[in-house]
C-alpha atoms as an extended CHARMM CRD file, in Angstrom:
* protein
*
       227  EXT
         1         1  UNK       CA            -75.2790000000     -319.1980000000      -25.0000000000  PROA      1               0.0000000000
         2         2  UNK       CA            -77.3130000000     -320.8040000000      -27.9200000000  PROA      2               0.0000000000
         3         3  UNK       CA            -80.7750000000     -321.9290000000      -26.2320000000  PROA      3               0.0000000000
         4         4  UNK       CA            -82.6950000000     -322.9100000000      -30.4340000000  PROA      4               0.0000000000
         5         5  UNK       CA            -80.4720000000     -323.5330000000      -32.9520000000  PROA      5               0.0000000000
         6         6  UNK       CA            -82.3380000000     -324.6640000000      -36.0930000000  PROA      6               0.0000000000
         7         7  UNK       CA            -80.6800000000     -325.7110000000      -39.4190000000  PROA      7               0.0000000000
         8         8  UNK       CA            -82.4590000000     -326.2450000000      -42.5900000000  PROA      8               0.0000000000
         9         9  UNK       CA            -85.6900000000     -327.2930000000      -40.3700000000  PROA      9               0.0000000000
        10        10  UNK       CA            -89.0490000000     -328.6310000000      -42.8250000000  PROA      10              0.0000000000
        11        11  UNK       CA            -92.3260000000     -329.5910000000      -41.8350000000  PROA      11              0.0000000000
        12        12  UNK       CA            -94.7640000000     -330.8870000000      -43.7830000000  PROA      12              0.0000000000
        13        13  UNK       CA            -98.3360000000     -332.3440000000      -42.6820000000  PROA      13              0.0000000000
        14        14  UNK       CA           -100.6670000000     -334.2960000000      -44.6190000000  PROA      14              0.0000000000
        15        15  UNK       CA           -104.2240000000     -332.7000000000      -44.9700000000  PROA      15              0.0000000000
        16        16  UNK       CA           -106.9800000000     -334.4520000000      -47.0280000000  PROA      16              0.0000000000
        17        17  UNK       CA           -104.7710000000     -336.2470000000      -49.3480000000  PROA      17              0.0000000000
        18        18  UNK       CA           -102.3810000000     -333.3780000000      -49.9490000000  PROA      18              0.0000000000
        19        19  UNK       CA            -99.2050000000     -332.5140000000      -48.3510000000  PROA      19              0.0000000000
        20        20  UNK       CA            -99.1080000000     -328.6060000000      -46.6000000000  PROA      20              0.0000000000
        21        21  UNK       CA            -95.2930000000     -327.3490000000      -46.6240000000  PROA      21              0.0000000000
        22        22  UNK       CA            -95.6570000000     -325.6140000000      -43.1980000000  PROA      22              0.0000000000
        23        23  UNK       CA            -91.9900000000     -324.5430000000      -43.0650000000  PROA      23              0.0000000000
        24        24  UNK       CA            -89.6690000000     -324.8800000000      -45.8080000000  PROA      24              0.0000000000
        25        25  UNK       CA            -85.6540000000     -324.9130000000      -45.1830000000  PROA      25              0.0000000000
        26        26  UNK       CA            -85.8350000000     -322.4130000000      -42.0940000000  PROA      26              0.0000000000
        27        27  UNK       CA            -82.4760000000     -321.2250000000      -40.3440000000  PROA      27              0.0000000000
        28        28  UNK       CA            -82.8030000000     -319.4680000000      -36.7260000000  PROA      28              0.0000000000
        29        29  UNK       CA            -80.9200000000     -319.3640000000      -34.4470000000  PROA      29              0.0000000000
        30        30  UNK       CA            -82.2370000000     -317.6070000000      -30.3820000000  PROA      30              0.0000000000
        31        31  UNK       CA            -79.5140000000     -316.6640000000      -27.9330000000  PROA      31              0.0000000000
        32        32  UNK       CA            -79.9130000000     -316.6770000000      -23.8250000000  PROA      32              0.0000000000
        33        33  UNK       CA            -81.9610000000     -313.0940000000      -22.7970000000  PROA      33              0.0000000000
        34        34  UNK       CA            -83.5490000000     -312.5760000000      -26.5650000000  PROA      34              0.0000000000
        35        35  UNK       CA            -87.0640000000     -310.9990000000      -26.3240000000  PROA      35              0.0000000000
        36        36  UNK       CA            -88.1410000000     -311.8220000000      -30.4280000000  PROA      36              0.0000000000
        37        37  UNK       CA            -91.2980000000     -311.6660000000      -31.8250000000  PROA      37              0.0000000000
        38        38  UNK       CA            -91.7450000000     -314.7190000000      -35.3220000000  PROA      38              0.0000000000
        39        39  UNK       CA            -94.3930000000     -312.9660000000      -36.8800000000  PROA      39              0.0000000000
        40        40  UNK       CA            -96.3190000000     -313.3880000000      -40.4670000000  PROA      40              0.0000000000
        41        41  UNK       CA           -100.0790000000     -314.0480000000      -41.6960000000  PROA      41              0.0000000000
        42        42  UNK       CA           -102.2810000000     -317.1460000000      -40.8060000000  PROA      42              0.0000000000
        43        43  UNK       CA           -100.3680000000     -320.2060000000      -42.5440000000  PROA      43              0.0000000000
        44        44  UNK       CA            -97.8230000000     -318.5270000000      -42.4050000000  PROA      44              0.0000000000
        45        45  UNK       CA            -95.2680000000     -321.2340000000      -39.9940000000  PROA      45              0.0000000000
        46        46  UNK       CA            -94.7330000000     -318.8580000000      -36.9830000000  PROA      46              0.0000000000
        47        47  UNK       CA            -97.0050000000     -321.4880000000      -34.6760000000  PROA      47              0.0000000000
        48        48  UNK       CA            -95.4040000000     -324.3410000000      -36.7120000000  PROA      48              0.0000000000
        49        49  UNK       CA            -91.9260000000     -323.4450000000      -35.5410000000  PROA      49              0.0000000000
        50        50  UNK       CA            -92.8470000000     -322.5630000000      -32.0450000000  PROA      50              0.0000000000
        51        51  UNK       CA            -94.0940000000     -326.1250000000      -31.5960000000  PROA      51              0.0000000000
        52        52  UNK       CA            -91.2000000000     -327.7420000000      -33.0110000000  PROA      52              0.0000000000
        53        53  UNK       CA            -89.1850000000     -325.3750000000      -30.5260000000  PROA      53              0.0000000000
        54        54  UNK       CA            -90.9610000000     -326.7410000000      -27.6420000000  PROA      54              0.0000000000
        55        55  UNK       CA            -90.6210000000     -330.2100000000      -28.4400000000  PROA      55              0.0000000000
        56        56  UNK       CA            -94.6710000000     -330.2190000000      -29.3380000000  PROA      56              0.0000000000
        57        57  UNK       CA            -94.3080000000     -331.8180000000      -32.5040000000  PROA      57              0.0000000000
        58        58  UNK       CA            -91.6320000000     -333.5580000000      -34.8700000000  PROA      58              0.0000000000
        59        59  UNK       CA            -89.6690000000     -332.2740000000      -37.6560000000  PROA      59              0.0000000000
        60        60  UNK       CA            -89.7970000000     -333.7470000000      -41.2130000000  PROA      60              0.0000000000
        61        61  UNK       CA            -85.9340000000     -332.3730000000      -41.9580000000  PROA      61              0.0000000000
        62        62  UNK       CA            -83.2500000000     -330.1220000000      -40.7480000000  PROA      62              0.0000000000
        63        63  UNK       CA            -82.4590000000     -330.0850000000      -37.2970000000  PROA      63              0.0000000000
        64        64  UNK       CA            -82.9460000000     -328.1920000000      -34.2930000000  PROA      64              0.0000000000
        65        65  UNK       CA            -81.0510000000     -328.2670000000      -31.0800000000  PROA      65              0.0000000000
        66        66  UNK       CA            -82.5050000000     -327.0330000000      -27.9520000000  PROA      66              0.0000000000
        67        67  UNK       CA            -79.8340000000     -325.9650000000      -25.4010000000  PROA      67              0.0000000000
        68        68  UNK       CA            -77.3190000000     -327.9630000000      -26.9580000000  PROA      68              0.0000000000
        69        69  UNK       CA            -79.2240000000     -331.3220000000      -27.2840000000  PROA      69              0.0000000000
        70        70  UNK       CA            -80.5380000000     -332.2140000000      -30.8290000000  PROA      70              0.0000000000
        71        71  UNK       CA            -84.3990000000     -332.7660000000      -30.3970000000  PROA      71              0.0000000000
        72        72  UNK       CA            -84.1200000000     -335.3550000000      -33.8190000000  PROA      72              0.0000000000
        73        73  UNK       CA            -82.4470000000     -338.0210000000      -31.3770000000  PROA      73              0.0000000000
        74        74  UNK       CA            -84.6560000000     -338.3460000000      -28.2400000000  PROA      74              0.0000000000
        75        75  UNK       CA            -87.1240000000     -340.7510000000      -27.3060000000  PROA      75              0.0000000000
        76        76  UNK       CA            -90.7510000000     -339.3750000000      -26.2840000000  PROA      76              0.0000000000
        77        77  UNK       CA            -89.4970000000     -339.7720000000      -22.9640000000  PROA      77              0.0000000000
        78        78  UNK       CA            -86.3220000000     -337.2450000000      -23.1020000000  PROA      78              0.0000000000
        79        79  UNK       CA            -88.7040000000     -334.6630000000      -24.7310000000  PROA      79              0.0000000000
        80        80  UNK       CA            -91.1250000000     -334.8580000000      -22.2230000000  PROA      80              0.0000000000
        81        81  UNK       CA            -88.1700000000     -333.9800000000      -19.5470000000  PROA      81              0.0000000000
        82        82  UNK       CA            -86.8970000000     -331.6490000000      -21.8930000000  PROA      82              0.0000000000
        83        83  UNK       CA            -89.8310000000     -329.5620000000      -21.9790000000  PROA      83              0.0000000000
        84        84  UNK       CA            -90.5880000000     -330.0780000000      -18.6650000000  PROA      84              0.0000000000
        85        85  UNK       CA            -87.3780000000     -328.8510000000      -16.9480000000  PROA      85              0.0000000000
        86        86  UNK       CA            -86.1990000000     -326.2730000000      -20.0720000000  PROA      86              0.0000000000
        87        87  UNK       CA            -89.1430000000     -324.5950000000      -21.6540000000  PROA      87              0.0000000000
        88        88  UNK       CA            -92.2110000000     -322.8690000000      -20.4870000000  PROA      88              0.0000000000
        89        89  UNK       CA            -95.2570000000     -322.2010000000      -22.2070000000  PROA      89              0.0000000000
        90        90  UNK       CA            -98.2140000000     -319.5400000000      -23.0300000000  PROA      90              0.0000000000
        91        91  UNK       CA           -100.4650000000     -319.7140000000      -24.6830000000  PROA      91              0.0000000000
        92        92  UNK       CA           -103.2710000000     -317.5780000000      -26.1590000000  PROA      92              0.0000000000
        93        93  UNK       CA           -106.3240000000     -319.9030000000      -24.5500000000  PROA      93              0.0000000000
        94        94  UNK       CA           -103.9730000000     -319.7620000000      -20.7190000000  PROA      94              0.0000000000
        95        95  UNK       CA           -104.9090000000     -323.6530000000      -21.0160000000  PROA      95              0.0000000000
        96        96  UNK       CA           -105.4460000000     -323.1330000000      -16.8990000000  PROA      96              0.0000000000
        97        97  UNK       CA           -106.7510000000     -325.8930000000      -15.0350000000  PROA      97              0.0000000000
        98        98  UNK       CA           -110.1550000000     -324.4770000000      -14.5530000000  PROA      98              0.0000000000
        99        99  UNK       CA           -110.5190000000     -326.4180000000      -11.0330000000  PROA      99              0.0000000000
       100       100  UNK       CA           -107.3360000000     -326.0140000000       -9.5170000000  PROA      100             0.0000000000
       101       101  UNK       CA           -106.7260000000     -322.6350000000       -7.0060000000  PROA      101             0.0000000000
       102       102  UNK       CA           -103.8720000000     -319.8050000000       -8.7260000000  PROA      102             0.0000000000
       103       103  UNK       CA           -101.2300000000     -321.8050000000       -6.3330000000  PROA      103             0.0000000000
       104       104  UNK       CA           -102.1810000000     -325.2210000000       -7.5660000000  PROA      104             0.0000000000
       105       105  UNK       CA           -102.2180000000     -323.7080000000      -10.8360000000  PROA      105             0.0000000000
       106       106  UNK       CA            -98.6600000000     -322.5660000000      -10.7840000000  PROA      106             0.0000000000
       107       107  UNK       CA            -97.2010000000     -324.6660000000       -8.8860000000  PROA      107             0.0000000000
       108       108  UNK       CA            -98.1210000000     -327.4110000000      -10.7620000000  PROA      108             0.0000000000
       109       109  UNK       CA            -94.9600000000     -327.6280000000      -12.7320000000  PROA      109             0.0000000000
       110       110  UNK       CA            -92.7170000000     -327.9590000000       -9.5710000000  PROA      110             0.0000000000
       111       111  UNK       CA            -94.8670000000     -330.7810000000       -8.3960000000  PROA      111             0.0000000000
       112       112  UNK       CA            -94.6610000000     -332.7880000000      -12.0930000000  PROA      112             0.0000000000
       113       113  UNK       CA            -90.9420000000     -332.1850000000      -11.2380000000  PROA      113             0.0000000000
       114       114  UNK       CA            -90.3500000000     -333.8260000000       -7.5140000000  PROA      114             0.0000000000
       115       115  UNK       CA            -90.5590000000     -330.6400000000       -5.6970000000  PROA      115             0.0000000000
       116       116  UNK       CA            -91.2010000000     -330.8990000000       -1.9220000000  PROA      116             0.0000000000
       117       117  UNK       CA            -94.2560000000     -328.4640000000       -0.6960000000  PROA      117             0.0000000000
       118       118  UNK       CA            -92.1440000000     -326.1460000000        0.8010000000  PROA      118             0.0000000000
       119       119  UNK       CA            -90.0950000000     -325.5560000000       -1.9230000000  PROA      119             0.0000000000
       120       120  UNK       CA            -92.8930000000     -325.3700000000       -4.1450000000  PROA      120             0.0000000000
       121       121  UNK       CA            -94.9750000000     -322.6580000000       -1.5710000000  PROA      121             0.0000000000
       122       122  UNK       CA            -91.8970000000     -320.5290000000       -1.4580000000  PROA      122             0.0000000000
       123       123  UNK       CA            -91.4840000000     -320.5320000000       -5.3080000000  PROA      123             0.0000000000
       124       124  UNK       CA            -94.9930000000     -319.8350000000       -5.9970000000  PROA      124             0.0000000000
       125       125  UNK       CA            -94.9620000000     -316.8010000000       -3.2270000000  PROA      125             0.0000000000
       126       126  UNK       CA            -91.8390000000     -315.4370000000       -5.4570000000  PROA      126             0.0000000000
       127       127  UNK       CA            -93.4130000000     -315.4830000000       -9.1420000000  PROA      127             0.0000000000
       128       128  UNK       CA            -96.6550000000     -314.1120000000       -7.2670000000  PROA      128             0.0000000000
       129       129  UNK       CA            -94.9710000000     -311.1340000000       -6.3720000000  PROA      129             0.0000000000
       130       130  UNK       CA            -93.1150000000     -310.7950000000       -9.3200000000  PROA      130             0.0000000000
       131       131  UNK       CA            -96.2780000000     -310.7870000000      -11.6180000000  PROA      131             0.0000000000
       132       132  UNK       CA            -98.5080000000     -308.2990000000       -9.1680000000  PROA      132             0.0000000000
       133       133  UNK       CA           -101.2920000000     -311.3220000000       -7.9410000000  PROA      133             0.0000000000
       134       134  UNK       CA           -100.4080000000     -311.3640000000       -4.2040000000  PROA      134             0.0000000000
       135       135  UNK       CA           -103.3550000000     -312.2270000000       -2.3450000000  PROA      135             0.0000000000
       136       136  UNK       CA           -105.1880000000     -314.1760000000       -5.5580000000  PROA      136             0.0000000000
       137       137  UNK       CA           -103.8120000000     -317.3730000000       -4.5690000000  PROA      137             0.0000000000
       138       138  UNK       CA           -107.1120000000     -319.1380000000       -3.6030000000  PROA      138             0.0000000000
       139       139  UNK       CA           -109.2480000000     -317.9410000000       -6.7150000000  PROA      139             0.0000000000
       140       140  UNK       CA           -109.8850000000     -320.4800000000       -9.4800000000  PROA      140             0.0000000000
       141       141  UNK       CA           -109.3470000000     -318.9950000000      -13.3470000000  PROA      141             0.0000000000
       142       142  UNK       CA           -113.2090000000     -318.3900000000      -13.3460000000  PROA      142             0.0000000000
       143       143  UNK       CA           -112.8790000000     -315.5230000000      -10.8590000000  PROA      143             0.0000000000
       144       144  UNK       CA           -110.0310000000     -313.7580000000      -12.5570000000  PROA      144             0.0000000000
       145       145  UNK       CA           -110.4990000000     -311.1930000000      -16.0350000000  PROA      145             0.0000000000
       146       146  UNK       CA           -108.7060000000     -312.5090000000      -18.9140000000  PROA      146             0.0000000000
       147       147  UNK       CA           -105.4520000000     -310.4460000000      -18.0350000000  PROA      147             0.0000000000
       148       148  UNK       CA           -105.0650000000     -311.8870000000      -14.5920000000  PROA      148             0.0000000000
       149       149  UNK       CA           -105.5700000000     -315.3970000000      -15.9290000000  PROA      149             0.0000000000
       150       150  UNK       CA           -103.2520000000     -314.5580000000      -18.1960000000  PROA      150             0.0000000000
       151       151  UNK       CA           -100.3310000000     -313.4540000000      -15.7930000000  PROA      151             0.0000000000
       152       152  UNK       CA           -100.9600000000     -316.9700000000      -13.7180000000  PROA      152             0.0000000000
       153       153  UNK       CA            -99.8810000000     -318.2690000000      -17.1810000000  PROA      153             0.0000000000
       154       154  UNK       CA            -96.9480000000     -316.5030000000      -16.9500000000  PROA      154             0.0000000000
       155       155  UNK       CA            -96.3010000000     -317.1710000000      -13.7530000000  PROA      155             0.0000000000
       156       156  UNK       CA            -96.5470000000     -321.3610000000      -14.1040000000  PROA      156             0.0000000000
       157       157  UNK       CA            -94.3540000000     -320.7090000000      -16.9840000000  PROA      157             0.0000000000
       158       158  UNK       CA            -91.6880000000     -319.2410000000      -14.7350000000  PROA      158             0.0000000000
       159       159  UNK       CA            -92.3120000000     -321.1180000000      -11.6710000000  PROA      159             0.0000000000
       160       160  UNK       CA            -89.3310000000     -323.8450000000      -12.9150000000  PROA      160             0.0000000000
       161       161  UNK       CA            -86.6400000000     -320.8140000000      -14.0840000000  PROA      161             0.0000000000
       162       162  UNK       CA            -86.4590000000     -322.2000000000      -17.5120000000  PROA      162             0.0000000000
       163       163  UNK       CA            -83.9060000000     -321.3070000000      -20.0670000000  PROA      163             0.0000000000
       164       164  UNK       CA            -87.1410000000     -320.6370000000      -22.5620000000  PROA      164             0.0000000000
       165       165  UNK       CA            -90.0850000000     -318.9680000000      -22.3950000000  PROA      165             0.0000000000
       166       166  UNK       CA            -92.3330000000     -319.8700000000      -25.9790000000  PROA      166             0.0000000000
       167       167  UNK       CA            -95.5700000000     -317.5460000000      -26.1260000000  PROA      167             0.0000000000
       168       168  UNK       CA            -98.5780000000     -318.1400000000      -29.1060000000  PROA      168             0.0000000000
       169       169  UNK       CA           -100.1410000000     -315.2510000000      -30.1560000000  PROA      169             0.0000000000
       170       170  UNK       CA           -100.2680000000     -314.3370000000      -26.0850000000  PROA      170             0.0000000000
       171       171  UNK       CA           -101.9390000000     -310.7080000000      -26.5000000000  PROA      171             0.0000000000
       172       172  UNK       CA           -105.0500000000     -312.4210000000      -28.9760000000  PROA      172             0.0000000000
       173       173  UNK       CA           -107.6870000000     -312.6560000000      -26.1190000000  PROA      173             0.0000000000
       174       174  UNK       CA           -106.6570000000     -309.1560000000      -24.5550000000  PROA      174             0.0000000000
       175       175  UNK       CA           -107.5810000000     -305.8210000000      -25.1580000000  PROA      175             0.0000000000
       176       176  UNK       CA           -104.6940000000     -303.4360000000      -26.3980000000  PROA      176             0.0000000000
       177       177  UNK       CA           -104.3410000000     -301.6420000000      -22.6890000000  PROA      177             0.0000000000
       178       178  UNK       CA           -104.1420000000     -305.0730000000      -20.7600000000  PROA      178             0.0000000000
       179       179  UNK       CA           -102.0560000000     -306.9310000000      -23.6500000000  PROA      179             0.0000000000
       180       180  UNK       CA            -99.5380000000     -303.8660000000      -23.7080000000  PROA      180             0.0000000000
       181       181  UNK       CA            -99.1720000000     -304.3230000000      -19.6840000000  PROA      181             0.0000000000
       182       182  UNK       CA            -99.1840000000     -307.7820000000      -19.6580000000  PROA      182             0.0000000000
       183       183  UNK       CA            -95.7410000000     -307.2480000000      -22.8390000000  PROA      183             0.0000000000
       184       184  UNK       CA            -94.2770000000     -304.6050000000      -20.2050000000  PROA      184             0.0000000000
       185       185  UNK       CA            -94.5490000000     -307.0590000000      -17.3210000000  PROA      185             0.0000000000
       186       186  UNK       CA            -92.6310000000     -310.2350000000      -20.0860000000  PROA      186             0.0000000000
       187       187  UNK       CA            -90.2440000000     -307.3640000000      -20.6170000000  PROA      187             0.0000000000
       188       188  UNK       CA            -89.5710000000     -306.6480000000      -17.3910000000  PROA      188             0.0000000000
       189       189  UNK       CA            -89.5100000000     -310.4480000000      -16.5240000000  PROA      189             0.0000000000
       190       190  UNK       CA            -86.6950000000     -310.8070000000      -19.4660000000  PROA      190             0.0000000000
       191       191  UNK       CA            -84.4330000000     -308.6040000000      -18.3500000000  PROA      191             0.0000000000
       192       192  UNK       CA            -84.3480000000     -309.1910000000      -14.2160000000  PROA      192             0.0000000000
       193       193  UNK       CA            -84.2230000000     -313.1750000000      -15.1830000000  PROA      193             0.0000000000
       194       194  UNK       CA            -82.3080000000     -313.5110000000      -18.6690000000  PROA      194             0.0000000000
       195       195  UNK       CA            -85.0020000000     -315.4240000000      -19.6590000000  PROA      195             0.0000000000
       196       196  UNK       CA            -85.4010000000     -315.8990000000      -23.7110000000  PROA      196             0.0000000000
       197       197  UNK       CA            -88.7620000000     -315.1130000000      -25.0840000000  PROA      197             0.0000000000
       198       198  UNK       CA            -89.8350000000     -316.3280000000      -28.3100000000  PROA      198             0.0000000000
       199       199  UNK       CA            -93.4710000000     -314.8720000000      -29.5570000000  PROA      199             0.0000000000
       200       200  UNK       CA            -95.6920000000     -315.9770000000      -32.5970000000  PROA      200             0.0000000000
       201       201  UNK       CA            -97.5750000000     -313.1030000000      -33.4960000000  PROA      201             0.0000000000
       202       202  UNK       CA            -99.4240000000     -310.8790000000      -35.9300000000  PROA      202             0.0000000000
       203       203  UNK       CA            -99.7070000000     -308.3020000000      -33.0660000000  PROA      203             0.0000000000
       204       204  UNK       CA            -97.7150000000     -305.3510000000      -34.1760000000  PROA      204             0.0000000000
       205       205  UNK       CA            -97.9940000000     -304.3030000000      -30.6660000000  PROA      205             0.0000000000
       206       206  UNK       CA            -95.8900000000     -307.5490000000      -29.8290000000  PROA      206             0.0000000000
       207       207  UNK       CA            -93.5180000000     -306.6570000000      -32.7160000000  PROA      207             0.0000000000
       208       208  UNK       CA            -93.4370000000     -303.0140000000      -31.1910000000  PROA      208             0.0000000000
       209       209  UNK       CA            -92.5050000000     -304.4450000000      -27.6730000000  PROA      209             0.0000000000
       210       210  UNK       CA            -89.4940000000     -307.0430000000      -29.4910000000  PROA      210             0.0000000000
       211       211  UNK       CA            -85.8260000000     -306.5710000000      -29.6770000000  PROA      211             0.0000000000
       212       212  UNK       CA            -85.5780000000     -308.7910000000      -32.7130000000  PROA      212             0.0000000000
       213       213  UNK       CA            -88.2990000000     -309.2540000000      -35.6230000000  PROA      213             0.0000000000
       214       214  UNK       CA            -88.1740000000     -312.1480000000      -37.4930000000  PROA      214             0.0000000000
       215       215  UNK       CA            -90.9060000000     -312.2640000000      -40.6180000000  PROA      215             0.0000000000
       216       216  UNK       CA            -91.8900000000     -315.8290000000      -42.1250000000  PROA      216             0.0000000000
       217       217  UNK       CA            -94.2260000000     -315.9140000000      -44.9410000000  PROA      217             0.0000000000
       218       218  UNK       CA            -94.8680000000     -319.3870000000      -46.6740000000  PROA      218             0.0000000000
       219       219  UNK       CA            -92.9600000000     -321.0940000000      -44.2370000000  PROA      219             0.0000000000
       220       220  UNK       CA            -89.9080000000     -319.3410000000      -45.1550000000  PROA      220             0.0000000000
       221       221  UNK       CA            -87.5800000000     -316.6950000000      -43.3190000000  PROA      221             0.0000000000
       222       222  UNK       CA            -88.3150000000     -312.9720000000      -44.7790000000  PROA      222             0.0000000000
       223       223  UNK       CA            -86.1130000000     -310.4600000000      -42.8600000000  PROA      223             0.0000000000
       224       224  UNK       CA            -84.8870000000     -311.0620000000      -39.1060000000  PROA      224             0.0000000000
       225       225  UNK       CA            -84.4910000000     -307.9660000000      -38.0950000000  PROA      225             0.0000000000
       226       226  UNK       CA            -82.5120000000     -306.6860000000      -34.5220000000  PROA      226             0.0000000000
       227       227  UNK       CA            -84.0790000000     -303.3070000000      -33.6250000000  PROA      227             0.0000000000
C-alpha cells in the first residue's frame, strides 16, 4: 500500500525579497511498514518535505498524495482531519503540553477525535506499556529526562494507530545512548504495528538504524538507497 506518493513536488518560500527553492522537482514515493531516514545538510529540504508530508504546509508544484487522497485538493478543513486521523508527529522539541499529566498528554489525540474516556484510558494503558512508562502517568514533562519526554511523544503519536509516523531530527536533544534506545524502541514499534516511519535527519545513527536512505541536497533527490 502507497501511504506518500509525491510527483514532481516544488517549494519555494519568499525570504527578504528573494525566493529560496526549498525543494526542486522531488519524486518519493513511502510504502506501508517503511522505516526511512531523508537525510542531507541544513537547507538542505529534508524538514521541507516532511512538512508537506504531514499536511503542515502547501506545495508550490507537483503533487503529493497521502494514502490515496491528493493533499493539492483539500480545504484547510480536510487537512486538519487528515492529519489528525492519518499521521502522527515527533518532533525534536516533544512540543508536550507542559501542564497536562503523561495521560492527558497522550491521550490528547483520542479526545480531539470523539473518543469516549474509556476508550481513551484503555488506549493510553496500551501505548504505555508498549513504550516502557507504566506507572509515569501522573508526572507532567517537567519531571521526566529528555528521553522519557521523548517516548510520551511517541506514544501520543501512536495513541490514534496511524498509517504514518513523521519524526524531525527526533535523536537532536538526546545523547547517543538514550537516542540509540529511543531508534530501537521506533524499530521495534515498526515492525509489531506496520507503522511507516519517515525521519529527517543528519544523525548517522538514524541513518544506521533505517531500512531505506534517501539523500537530498539542494532540495533535490541524491541516492535513495534500500539497505
Amino acid at each position: 500500500m502507497t501511504v506518500i506518493k509525491a510527483e514532481n513536488v516544488v517549494k519555494d518560500y519568499g525570504l527578504n525579497g528573494q525566493t529560496v527553492h526549498a525543494l526542486r522537482g522531488v519524486n518519493l514515493e513511502f510504502r506501508g511498514g517503511d522505516f526511512a531516514a531523508i537525510a542531507g545538510p541544513s537547507g538542505s529540504g529534508k524538514s521541507t518535505f516532511l512538512h508537506l508530508a504531514g499536511c503542515l504546509d502547501t506545495l508550490t508544484g507537483g503533487t503529493m498524495s497521502i494514502g490515496g487522497q491528493n493533499v493539492a485538493g483539500l480545504s484547510k478543513k480536510q487537512l486538519a482531519l487528515l492529519r489528525r486521523h492519518s499521521i502522527g508527529f515527533i518532533f525534536q522539541a516533544y512540543n508536550l503540553i507542559p501542564v497536562l499529566s503523561v495521560e492527558e498528554n497522550i491521550g490528547f489525540p483520542l479526545t480531539l477525535l470523539g473518543a469516549d474516556k474509556r476508550e481513551i484510558r484503555d488506549r493510553v494503558r496500551q501505548v504505555l506499556a508498549q513504550v516502557a512508562l507504566e506507572g509515569m502517568e501522573k508526572r507532567r514533562p517537567k519531571e521526566m529526562s529528555g528521553g522519557q519526554q521523548q517516548r510520551v511523544a511517541i506514544a501520543r503519536a501512536l495513541v490514534k494507530r496511524p498509517a504514518l509516523i513523521l519524526a524531525d531530527e527526533p535523536t537532536a536533544n538526546l545523547d547517543s545512548a538514550i537516542g540509540r534506545e529511543i531508534l530501537e524502541l521506533m524499530a521495534r514499534l515498526n515492525e509489531s504495528e506496520g507503522t511507516t516511519f519517515i525521519f529527517s535527519t543528519h544523525d548517522q545513527m538514524v541513518m544506521d538504524h533505517a531500512r531505506r536512505i534517501i539523500r537530498i541536497r539542494d532540495g533535490q533527490v541524491e541516492r535513495d538507497e534500500v539497505k
